[in-house]
C-alpha positions in Angstrom: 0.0 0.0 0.0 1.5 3.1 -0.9 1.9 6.0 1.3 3.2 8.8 -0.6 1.9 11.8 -1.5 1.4 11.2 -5.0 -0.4 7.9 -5.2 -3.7 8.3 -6.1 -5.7 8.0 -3.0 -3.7 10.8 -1.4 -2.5 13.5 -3.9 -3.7 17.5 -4.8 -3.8 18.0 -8.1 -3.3 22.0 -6.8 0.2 21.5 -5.7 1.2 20.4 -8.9 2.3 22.3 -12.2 3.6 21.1 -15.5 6.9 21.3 -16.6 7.8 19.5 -19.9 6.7 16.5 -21.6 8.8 13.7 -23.8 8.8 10.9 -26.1 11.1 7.8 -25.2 11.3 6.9 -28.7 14.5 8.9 -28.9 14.8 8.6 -32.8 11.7 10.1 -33.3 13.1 13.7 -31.5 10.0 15.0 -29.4 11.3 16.3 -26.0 10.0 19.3 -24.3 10.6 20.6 -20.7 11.5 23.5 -18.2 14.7 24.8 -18.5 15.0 24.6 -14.8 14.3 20.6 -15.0 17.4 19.3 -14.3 18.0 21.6 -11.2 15.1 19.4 -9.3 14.9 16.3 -7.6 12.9 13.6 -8.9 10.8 11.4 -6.9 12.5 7.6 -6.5 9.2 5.9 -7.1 7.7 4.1 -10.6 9.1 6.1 -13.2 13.0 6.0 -12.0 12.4 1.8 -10.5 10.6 0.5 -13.3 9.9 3.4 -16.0 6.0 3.3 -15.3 3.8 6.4 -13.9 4.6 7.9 -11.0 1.0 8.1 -10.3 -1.0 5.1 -11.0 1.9 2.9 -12.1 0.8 2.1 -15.6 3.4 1.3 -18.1 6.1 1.0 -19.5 5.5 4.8 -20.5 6.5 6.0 -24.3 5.0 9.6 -23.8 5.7 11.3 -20.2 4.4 14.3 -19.0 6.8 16.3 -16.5 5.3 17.7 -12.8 7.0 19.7 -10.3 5.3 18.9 -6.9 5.6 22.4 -5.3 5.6 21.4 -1.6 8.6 18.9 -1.9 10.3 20.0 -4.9 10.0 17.1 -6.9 9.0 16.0 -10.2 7.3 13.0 -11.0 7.2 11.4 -14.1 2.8 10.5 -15.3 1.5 9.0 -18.5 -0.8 11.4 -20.6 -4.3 10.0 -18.8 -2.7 10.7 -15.3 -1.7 14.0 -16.6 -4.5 15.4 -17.1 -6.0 14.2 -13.2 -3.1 16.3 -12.4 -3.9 19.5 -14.4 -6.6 20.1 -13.0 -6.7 23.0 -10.5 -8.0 21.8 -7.1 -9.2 18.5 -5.5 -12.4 19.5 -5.3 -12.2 20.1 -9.3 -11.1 16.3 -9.5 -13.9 15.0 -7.3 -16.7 16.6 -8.8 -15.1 15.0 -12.1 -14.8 12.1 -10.5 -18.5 12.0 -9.3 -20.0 12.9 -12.6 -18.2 10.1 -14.3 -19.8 7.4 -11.9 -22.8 9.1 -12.7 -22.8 8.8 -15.9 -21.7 4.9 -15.3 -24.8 4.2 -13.1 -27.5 5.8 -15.3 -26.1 3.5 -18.1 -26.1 0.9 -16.1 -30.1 1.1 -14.7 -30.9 1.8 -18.4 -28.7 -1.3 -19.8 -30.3 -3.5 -17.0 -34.2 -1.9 -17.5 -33.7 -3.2 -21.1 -32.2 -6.4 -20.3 -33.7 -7.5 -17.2 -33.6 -11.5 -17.4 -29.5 -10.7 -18.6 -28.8 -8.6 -15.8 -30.7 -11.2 -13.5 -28.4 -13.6 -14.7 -25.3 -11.4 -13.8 -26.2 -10.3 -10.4 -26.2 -14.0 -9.4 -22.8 -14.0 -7.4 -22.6 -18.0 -7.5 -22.4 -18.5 -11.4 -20.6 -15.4 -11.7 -18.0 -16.8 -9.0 -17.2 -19.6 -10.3 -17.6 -18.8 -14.3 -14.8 -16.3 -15.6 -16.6 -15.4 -18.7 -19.3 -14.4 -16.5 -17.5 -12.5 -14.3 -15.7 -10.7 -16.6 -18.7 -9.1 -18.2 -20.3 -8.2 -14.5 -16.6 -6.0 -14.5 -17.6 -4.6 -17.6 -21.1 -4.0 -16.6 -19.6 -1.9 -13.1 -17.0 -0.4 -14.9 -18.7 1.5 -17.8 -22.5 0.7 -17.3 -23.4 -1.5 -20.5 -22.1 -4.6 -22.6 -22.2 -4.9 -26.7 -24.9 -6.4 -28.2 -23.0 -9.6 -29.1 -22.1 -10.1 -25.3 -26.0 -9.1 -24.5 -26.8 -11.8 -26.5 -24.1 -14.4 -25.8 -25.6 -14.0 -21.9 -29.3 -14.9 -23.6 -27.7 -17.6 -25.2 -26.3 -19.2 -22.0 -30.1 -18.3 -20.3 -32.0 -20.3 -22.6 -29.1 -23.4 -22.5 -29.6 -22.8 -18.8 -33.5 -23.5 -19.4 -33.4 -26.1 -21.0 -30.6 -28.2 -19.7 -32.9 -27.5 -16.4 -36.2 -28.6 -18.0 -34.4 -31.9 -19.3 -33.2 -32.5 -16.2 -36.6 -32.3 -14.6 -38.0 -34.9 -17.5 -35.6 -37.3 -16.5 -36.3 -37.2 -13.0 -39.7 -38.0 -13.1 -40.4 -41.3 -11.5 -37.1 -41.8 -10.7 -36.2 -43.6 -7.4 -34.3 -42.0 -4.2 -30.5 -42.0 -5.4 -29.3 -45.0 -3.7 -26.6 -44.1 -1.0 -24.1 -46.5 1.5 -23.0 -49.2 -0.5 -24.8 -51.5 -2.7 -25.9 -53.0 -6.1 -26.9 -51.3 -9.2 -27.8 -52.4 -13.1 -28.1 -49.5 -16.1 -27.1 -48.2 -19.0 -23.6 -46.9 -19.8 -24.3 -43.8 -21.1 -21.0 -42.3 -21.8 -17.2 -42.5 -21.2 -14.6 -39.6 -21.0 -10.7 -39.9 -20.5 -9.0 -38.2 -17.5 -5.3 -37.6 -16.8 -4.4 -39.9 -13.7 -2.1 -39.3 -11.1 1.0 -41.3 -12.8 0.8 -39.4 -15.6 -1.6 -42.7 -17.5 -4.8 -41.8 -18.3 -7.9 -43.0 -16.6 -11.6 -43.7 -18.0 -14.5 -42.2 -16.2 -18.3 -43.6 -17.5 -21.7 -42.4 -16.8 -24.4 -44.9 -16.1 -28.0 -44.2 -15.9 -29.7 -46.8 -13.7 -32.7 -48.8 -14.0 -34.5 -46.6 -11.3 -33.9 -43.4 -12.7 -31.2 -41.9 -11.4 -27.2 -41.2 -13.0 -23.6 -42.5 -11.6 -20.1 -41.4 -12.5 -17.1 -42.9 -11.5 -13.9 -44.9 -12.5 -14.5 -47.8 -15.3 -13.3 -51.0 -13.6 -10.0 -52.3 -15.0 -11.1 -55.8 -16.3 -14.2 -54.0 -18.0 -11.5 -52.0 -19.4 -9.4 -55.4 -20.5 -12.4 -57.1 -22.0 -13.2 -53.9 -24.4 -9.4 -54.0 -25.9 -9.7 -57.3 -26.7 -13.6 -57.4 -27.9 -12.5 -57.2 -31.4 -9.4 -58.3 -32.3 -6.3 -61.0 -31.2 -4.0 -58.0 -30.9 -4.2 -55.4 -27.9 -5.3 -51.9 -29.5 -2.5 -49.3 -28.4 -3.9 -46.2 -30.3 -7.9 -44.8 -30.0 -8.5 -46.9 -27.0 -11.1 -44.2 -26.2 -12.6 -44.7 -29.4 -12.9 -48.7 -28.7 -13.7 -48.2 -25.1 -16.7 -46.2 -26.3 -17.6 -48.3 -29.7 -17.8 -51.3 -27.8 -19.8 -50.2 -24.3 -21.6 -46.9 -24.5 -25.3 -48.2 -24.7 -24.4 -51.9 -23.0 -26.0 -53.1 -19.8 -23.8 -53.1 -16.4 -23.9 -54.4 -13.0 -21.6 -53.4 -10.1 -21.5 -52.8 -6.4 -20.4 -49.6 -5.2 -20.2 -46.8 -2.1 -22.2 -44.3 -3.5 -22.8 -40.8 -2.4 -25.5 -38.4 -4.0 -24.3 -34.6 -5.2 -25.0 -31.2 -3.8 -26.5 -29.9 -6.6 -28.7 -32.7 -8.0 -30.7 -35.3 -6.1 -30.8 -37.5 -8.5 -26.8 -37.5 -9.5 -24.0 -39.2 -7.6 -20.4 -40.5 -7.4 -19.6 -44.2 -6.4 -16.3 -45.5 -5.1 -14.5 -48.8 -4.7 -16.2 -50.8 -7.1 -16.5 -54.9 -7.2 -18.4 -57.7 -9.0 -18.8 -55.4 -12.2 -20.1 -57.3 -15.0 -21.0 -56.5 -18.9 -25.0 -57.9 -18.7 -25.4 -59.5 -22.3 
């Protein structure tokens, strides 16, 4: 936290006045500045460290804009958007400026949101935003200058209606479906997909989703000899390239039995994870 007196939560733009400017493109000639420049100390922070603004600390600067703080006779070195914070004559000049700018900001924003109520709904949901980047990037936006693009309006009532409908699906499916077993025992389903995962020895690992007979969905590890028995379902050699591809060609939409712990999820009661499983079995 800085604690000078020209960061910007503490500095006057009244005790400053301009002395020069300059270009840091050397070739290109453009240097202007007091004559009495050099006489002057300059302030050891951003500028003389790290060649960014003494103010805000934006940078690397190209074009610099000289002031000479009056009460310690310093100059500090600003990039042309702090420079013109500085210009102006007072503090009280700078917060009024300050306050008509957020103004501006917040009657976009009411009139954005007035026209785009279900989006901005969507936004001002702290949850998704928290854990979607996307999301939370355009709630930023949305603060920081009071509206989004049309494209990005419409990307959000794009991921609204997927929301919908991935919800209403989800309903269907649940109707008439059983309590999601929990504690171990003994299930029979569908296989309804199978993804690869990047185990902890560097190998990968297969995960599959089966839909049981009472309704309800389970994901977990594929059992090595179910594994073993796809490689070999069509041919005397072992596959060693697409074993994904066979894995899923030869038991996506196959019956299964296995016993399992299983444990529902947070978010969907009819949805769960299973560990340690035994007596798995391919039901012809």
């Amino acid at each position: 936290m800085r604690t000078d007196q020209h960061a910007p939560k503490s500095f006057d733009p009244a005790e400053y006045e301009e002395v020069g400017c300059f270009d840091n493109h050397h070739e290109d000639g453009f240097c202007s500045m007091d004559p009495g420049y050099t006489d002057r100390e300059g302030f050891a922070g951003n500028y003389e460290k790290r060649g960014r603004c003494d103010h805000c600390g934006a940078g690397p600067l190209r074009y610099g804009v000289i002031f000479h703080h009056v009460p310690t006779d310093q100059l500090v070195v600003v990039g042309l958007a702090c420079a013109g914070k500085l210009a102006m004559s007072s503090l009280t000049q700078l917060q009024l400026k300050k306050k008509g700018a957020a103004l501006v900001v917040a009657r976009k924003r009411a009139a954005w949101t007035e026209e785009n109520p279900a989006e901005a709904a969507y936004l001002s949901d702290l949850d998704r935003t928290g854990r979607d980047h996307f999301l939370n990037s355009l709630e930023r936006q949305l603060h920081s200058k009071g509206f989004l693009s049309e494209k990005q309006t419409a990307c959000i009532t794009r991921m609204i209606a997927k929301e919908a409908e991935w919800a209403a699906r989800k309903a269907e499916e649940a109707q008439g479906a059983q309590p999601f077993p929990i504690g171990r025992v003994t299930v029979e389903g569908e296989i309804v997909n199978i993804k690869e995962k990047e185990g902890f020895d560097g190998n990968p690992s297969y995960k599959w989703l089966v839909k049981t007979d009472d309704g309800n969905k389970v994901y977990g590890s594929v059992p090595t000899h179910i594994l073993d028995d796809a490689r070999w379902a069509r041919s005397d050699q072992r596959f060693t390239e697409g074993e994904l591809v066979t894995y899923r060609e030869h038991l996506i939409g196959k019956r299964v039995r296995f016993a399992a712990n299983f444990e529902v999820s947070k978010d969907d009661d009819h949805f769960g994870f299973y560990k340690r499983p035994t007596k798995a079995e391919v039901i012809a």
